[in-house]
Backbone as CSV, one residue per row, in Angstrom:
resi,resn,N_x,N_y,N_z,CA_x,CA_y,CA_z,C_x,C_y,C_z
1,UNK,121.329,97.368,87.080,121.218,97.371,88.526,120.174,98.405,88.950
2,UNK,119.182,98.258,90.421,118.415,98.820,90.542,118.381,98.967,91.917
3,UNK,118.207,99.955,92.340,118.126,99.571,94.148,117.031,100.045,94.592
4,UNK,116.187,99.135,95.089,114.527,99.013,95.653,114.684,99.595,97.440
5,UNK,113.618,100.099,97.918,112.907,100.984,98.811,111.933,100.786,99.225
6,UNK,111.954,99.705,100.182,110.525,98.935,100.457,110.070,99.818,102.245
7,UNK,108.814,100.179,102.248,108.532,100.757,103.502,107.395,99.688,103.815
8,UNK,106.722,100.421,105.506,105.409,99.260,106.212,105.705,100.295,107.324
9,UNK,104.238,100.560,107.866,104.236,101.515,108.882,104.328,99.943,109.596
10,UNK,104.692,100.103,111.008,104.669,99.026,111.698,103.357,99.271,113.022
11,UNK,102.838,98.314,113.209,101.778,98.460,114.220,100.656,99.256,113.303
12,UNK,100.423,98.982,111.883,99.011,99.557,111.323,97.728,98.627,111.548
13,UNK,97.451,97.583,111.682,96.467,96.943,111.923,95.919,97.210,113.054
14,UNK,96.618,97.629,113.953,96.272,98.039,115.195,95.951,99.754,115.539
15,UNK,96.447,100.359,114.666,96.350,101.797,114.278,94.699,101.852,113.745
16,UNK,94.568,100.854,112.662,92.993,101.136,112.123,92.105,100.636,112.938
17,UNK,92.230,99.718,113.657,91.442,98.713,114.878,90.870,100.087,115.618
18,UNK,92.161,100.861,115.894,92.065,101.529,116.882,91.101,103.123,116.473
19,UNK,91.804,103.634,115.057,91.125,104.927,114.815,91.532,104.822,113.397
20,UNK,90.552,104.598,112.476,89.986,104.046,111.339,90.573,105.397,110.207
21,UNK,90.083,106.096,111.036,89.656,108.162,110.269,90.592,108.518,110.839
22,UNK,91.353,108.384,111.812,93.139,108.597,112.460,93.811,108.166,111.286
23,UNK,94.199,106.955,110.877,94.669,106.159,110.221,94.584,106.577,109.019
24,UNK,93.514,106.502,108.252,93.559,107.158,106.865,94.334,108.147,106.695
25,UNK,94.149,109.527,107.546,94.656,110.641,107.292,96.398,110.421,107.491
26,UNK,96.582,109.753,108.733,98.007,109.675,108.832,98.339,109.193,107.752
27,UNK,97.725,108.159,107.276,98.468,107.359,105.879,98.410,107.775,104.437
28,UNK,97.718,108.941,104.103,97.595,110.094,103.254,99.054,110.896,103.310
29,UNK,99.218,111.303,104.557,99.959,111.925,104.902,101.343,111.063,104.451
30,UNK,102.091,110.034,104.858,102.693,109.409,104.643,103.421,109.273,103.049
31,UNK,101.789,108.917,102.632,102.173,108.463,101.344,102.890,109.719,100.812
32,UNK,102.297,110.845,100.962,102.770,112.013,100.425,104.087,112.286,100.555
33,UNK,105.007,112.449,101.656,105.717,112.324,102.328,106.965,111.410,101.572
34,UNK,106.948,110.319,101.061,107.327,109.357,101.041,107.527,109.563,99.362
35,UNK,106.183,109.802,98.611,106.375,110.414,97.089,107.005,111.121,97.082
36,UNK,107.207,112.240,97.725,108.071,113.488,97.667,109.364,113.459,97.701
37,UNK,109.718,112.563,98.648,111.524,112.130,98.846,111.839,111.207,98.125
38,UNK,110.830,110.366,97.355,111.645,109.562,96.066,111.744,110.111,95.664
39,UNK,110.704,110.927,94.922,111.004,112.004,93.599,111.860,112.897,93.535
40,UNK,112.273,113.572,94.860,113.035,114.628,94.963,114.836,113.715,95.056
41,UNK,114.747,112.461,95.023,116.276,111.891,95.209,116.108,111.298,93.703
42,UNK,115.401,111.492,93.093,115.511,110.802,91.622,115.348,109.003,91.349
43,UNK,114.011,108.843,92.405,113.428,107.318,92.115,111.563,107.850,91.588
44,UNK,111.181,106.752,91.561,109.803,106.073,91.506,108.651,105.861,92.269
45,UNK,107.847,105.610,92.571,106.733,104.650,93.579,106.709,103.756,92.532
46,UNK,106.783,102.657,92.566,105.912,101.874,91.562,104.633,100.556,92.275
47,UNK,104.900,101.028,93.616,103.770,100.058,94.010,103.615,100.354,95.351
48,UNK,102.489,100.507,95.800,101.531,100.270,96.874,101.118,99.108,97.549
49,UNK,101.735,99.116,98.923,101.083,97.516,99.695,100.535,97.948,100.884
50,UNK,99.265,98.502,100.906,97.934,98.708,101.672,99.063,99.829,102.781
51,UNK,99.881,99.856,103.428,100.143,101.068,104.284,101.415,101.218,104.106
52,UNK,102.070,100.547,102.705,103.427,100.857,102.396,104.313,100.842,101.473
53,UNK,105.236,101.327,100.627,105.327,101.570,99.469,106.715,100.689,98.566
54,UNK,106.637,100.829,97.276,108.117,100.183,97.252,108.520,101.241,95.848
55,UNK,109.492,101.389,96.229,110.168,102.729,94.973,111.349,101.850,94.655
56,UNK,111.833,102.480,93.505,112.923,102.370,92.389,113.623,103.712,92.102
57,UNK,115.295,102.919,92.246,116.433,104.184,91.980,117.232,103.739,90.782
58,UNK,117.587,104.618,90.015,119.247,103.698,89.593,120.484,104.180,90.684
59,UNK,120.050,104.943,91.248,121.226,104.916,92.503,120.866,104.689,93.935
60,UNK,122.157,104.123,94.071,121.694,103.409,95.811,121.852,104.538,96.181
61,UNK,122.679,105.451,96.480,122.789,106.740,97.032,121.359,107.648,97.129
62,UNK,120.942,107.345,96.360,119.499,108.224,95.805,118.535,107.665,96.991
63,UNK,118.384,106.131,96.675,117.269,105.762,98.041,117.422,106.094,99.191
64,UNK,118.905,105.603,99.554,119.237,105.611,100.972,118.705,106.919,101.801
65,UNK,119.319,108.307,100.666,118.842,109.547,100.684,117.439,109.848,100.979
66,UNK,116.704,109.290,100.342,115.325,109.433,100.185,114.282,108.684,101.487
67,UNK,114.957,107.472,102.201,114.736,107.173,103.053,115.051,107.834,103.918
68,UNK,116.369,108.430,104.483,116.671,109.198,105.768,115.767,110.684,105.583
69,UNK,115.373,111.119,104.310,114.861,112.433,103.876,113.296,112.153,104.587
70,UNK,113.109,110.950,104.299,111.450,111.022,104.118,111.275,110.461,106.439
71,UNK,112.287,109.442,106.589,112.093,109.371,107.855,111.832,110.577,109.179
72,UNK,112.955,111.542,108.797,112.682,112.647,108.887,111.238,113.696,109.393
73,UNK,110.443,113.444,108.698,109.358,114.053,108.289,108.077,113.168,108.330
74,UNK,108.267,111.823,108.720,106.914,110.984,108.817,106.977,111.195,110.612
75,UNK,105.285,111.090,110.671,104.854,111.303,111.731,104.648,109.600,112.350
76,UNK,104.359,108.595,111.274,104.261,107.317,111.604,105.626,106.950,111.875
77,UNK,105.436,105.657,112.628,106.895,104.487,112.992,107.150,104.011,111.330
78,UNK,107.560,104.259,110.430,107.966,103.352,109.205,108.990,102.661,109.307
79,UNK,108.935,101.389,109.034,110.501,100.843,108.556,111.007,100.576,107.439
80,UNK,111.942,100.680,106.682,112.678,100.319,105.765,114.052,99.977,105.584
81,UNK,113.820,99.001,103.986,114.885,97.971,103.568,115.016,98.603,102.235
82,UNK,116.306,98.390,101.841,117.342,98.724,100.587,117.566,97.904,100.532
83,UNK,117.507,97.522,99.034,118.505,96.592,98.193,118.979,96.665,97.296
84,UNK,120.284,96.194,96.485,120.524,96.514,95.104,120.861,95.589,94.241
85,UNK,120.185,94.963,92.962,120.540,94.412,92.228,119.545,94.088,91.213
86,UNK,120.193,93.026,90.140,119.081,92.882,88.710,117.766,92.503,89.207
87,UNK,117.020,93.079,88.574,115.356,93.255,88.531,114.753,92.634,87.286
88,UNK,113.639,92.358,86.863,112.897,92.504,85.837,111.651,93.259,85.609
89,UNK,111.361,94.182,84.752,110.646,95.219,84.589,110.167,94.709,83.776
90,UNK,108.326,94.007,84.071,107.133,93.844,83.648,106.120,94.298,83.657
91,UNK,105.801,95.217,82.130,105.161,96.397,82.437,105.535,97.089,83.580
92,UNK,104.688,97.516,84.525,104.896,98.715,85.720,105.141,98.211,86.666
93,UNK,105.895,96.725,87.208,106.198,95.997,88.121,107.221,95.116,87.968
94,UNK,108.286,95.420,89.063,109.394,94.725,89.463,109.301,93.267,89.432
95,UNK,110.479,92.346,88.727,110.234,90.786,89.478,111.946,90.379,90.015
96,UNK,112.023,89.670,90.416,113.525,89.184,91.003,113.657,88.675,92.356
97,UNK,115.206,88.296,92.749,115.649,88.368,93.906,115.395,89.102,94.505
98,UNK,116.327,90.508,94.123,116.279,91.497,95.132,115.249,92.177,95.665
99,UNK,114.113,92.349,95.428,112.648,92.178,95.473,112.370,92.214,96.621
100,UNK,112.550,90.267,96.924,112.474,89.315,98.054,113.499,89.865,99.385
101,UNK,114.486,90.198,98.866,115.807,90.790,99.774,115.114,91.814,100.455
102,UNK,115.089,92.715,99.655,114.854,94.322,100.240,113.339,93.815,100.803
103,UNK,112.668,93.014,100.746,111.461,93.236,101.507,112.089,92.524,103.035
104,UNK,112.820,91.671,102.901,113.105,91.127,104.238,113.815,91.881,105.546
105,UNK,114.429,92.775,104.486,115.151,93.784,104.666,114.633,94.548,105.749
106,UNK,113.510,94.994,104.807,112.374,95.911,105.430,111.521,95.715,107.343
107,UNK,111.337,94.116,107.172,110.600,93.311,107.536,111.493,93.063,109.062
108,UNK,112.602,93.255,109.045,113.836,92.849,109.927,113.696,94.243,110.878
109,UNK,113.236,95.313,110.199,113.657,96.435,111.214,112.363,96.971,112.038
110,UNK,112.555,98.120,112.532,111.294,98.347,113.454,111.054,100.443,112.781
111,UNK,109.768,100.189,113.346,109.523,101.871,113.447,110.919,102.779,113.004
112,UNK,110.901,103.768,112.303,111.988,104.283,112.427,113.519,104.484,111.608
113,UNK,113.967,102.728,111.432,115.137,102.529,111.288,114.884,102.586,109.791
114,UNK,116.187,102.698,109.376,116.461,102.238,107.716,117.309,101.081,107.628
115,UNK,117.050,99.957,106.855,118.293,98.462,106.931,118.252,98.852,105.712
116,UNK,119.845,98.624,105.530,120.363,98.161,104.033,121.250,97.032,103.747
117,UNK,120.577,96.218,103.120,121.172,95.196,102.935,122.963,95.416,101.927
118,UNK,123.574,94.514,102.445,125.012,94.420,101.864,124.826,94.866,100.454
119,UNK,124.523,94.292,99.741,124.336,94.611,98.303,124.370,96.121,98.176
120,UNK,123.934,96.173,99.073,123.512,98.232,99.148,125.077,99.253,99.451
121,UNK,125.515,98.372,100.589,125.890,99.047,101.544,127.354,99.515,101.237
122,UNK,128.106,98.647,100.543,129.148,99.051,99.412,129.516,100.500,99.025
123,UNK,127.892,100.466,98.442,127.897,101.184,97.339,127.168,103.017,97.731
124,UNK,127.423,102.630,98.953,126.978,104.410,99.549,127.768,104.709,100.111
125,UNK,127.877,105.810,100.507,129.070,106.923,101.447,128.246,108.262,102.012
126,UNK,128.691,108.858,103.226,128.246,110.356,103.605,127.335,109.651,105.043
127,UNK,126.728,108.629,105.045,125.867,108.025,106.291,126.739,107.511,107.563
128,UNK,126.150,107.327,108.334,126.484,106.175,109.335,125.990,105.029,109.427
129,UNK,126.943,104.498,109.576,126.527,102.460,108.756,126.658,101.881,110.030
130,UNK,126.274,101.713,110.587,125.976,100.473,111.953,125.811,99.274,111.321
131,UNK,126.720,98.177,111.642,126.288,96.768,111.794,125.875,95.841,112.554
């Protein structure tokens, strides 16, 4: 079992439209940001999608963590999706369901929020869980 950490600044196409050399730096910034609170909850980056990232835990507790840690501290709107379940690890990249899940996941929320999908949601404690 694996529980994925999919982010997307929301409104970036319109961020670079708007301020190109704004944008970069914020998204430097970000990324950093974002490395730091996986690593420091005991996940991964393992991939980059142009203004947003997707990490790997073996604990859901660990992401969830790492998301509220890193939301915290980003200056951008990010959103993110959790998910948890079997993966396949090819070479340095994820394949599966849950993949697809946690990106929809992601995709469902706005600036800000963290969604965790059911699969997830079980399996954490210490948060506030809104449905």
């Amino acid at each position: 079992m694996v529980t994925f950490l999919f982010t997307d600044v929301e409104g970036s196409t319109r961020r670079w439209e708007a301020d190109a050399e704004e944008m970069r730096a914020a998204l430097a910034a970000h990324d950093e940001v974002l490395r730091q609170a996986v690593e420091a909850h005991g996940g991964w980056v393992f991939k980059h999608t142009g203004d947003g990232m997707c990490a790997a835990f073996t604990s859901p507790q660990g992401a969830v963590d790492a998301a509220i840690t890193a939301q915290h501290s980003l200056e951008l709107p990010v959103r993110m999706g959790i998910a948890t379940g079997e993966a396949e690890l090819r070479g340095d990249d994820y394949f599966g369901a849950v993949l697809n899940r946690a990106a929809r996941v992601m995709a469902a929320g706005h600036g800000g929020q963290v969604l965790v999908a059911e699969s997830t949601a079980g399996l954490i404690s210490g948060v506030d869980q809104r449905g």
